[in-house]
Structure formats: C-alpha cells, structure tokens
GUKETI-239085 format. One line per 4 residues: number of its first residue (from 1); their letters; for each residue x, y, z of N, C-alpha, C. Coordinates in steps of 0.05 Angstrom, whole numbers, plus 32768, in hexadecimal, padded with zeros to 4 digits. Layout:
# GUKETI-239085
NUM) A) X Y Z X Y Z X Y Z  ...
END
This chain:
# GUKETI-239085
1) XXXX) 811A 7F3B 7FAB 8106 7F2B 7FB9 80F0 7F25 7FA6  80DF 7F10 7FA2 80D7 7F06 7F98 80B6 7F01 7FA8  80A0 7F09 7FA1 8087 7F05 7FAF 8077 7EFD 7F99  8064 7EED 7FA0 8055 7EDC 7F97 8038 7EDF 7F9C
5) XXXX) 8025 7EE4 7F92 8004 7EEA 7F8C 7FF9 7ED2 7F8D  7FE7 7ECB 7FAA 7FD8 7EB7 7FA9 7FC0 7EB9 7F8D  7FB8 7E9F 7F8D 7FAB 7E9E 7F75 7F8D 7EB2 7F76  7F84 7EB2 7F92 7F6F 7EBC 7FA4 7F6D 7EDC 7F9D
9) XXXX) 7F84 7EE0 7FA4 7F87 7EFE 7FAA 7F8B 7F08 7F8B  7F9C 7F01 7F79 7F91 7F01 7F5E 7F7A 7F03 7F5A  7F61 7EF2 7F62 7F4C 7EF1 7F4F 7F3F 7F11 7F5D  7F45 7F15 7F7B 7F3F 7F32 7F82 7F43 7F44 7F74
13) XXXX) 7F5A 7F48 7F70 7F6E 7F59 7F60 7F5E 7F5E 7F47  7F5A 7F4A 7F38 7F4F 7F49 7F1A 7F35 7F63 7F1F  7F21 7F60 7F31 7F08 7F64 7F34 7F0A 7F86 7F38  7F21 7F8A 7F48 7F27 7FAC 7F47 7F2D 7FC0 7F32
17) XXXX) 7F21 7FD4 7F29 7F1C 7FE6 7F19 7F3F 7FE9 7F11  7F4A 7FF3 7EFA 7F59 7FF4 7EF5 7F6F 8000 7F02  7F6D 8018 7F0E 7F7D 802A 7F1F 7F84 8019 7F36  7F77 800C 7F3E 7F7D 8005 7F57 7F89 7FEB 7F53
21) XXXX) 7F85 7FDA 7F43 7F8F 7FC0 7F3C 7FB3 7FCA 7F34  7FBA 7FE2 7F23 7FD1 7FEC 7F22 7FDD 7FF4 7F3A  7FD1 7FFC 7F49 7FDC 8002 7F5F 7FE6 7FF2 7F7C  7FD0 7FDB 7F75 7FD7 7FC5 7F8A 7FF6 7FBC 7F7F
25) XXXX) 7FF6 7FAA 7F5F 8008 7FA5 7F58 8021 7FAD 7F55  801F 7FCA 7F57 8035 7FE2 7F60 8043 7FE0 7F78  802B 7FDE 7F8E 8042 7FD9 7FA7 804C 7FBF 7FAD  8046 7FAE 7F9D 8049 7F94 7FA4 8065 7F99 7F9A
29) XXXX) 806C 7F9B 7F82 8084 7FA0 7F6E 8094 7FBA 7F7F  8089 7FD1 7F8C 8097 7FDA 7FA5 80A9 7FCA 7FBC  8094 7FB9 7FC5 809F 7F9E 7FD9 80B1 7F95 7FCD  80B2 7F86 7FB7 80CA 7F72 7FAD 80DF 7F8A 7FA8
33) XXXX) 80D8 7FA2 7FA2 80F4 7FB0 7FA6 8102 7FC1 7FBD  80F6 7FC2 7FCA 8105 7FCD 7FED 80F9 7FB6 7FFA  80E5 7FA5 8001 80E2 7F91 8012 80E5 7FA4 8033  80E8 7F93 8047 80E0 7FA0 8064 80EE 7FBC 8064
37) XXXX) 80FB 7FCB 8053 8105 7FDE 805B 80EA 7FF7 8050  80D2 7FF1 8049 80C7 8002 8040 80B1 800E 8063  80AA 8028 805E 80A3 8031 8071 8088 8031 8078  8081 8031 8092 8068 802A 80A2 8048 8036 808E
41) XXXX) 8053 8046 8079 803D 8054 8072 803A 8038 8054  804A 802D 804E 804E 801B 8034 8042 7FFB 803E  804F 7FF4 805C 804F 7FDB 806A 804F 7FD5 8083  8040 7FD3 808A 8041 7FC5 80A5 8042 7FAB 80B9
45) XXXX) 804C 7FA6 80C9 8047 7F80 80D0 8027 7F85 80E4  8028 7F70 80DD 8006 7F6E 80E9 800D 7F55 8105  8013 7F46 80F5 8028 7F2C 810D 8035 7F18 8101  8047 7F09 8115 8057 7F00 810E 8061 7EF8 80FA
49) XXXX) 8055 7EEE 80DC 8061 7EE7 80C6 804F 7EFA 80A5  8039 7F0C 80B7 8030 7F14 80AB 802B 7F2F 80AC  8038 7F3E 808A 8032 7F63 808B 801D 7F6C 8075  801E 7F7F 807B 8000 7F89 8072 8011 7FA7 805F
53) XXXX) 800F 7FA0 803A 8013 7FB2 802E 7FFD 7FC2 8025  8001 7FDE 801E 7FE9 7FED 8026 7FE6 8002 800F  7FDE 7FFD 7FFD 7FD7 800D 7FE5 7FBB 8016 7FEA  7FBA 802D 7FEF 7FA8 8037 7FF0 7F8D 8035 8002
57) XXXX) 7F77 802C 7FF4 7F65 801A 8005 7F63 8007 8014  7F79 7FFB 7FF6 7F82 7FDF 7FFA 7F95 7FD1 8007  7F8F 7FBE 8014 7F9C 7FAD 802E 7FA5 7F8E 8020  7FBE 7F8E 8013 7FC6 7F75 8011 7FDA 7F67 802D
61) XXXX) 7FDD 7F52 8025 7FE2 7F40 8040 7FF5 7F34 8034  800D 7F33 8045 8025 7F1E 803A 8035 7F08 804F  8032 7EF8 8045 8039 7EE2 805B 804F 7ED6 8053  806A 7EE2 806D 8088 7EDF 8062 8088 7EC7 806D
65) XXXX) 809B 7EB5 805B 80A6 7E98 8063 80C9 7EA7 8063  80DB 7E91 806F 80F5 7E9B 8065 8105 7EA1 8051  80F5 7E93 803E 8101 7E9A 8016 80ED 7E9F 8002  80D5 7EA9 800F 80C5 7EB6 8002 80B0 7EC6 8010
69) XXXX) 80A0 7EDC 8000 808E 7EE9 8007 8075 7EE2 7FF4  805B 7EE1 8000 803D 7ED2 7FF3 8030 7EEF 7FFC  8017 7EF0 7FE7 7FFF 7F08 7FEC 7FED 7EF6 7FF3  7FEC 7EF3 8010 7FD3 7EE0 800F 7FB4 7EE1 8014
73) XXXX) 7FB4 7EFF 8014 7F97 7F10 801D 7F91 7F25 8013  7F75 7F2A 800B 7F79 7F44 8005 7F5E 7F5C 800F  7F58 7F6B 8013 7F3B 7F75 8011 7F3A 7F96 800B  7F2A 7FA5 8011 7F1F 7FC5 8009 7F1F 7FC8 802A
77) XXXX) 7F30 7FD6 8031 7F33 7FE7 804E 7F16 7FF7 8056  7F0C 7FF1 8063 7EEB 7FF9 806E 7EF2 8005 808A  7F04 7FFD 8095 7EFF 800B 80B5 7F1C 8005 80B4  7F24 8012 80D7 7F48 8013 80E5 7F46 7FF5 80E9
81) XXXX) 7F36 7FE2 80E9 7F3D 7FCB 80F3 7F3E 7FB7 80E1  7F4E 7F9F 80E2 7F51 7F94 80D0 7F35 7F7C 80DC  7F20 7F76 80D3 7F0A 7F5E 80D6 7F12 7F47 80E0  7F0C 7F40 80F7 7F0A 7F23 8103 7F13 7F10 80E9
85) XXXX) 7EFB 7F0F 80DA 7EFB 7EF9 80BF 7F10 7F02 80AA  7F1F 7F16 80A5 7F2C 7F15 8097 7F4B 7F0B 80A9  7F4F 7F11 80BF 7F65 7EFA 80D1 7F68 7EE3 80CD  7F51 7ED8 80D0 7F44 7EB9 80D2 7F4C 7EB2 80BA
89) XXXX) 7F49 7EBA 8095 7F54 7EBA 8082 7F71 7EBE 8084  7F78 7ED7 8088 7F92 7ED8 808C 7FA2 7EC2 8096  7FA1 7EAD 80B2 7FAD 7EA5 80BF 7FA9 7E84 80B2  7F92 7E83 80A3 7F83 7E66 8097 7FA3 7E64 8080
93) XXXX) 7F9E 7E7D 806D 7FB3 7E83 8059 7FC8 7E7B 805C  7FDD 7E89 8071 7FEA 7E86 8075 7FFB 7E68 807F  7FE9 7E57 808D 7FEC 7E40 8093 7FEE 7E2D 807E  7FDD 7E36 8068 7FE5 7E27 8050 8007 7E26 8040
97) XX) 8008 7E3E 8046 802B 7E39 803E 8041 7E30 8048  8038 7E32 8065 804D 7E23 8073 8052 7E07 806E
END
C-alpha cells in the first residue's frame, strides 16, 4: 500500500523535534505495511473515509480513497477529544481529494 503526505502535514512534521518526526514517519511506513489490519492501539476510524494513526502524542489523519491512502491532518493530542476545528480541517481536506 502506498500513502502519501499532504504537503501541509509535512511542513508539520518538519517543525517536530527529531524523535518524534521519526516516529510519526515510522507508523506511517507501519500503515503502508499491514494497512487496516493494524490494531486499535496503532489505528483507528474516526468516520467514514477517515482513520486516525496514532504515534504517540501524535494524531495523524488519513483519508482513504479506493486506490490510495493521503495524511491529511495532523496535530499534538491535548485532550480525549478530537477539536471541533480540527474536523472542520479534517473534512475541508478530505474533500479536496475527492
């Protein structure tokens, strides 16, 4: 499987301390190699076309089409809930690929 780094979430990525920038990129490279079979503690769906991989703090966002997977969000986990405004992003994102 093959996943793809919005340009956005890159420039996030860049801005994170080294450890953690390895480690986002780690599970992403996790995903492209088990994809949905990885477990609730690695991935979760959030809704319908969109799951939420979970390194650590960090909360990337992937928005499945049928022949590809996109990171289209990203942020630093602050609370159990995922922010109104980062949905609103999420769902803005995701419309762009379709």
């Amino acid at each position: 499987m093959n996943v793809t780094v919005d340009h956005r979430v890159k420039r996030f990525l860049d801005k994170l301390n080294k450890k953690e920038r390895a480690k986002a990129f780690g599970y992403i490279e996790f995903f492209e190699d088990y994809g949905f079979t990885l477990d609730q503690r690695y991935l979760k769906k959030v809704k319908n076309h969109i799951w939420e991989l979970r390194p650590g703090r960090i909360r990337l966002f992937v928005f499945v089409r049928s022949t590809s997977q996109i990171v289209i969000h990203a942020f630093i986990k602050k609370s159990q809930k995922i922010k109104k405004e980062d949905l609103v992003v999420i769902e803005q994102r995701g419309k762009e690929y379709l």
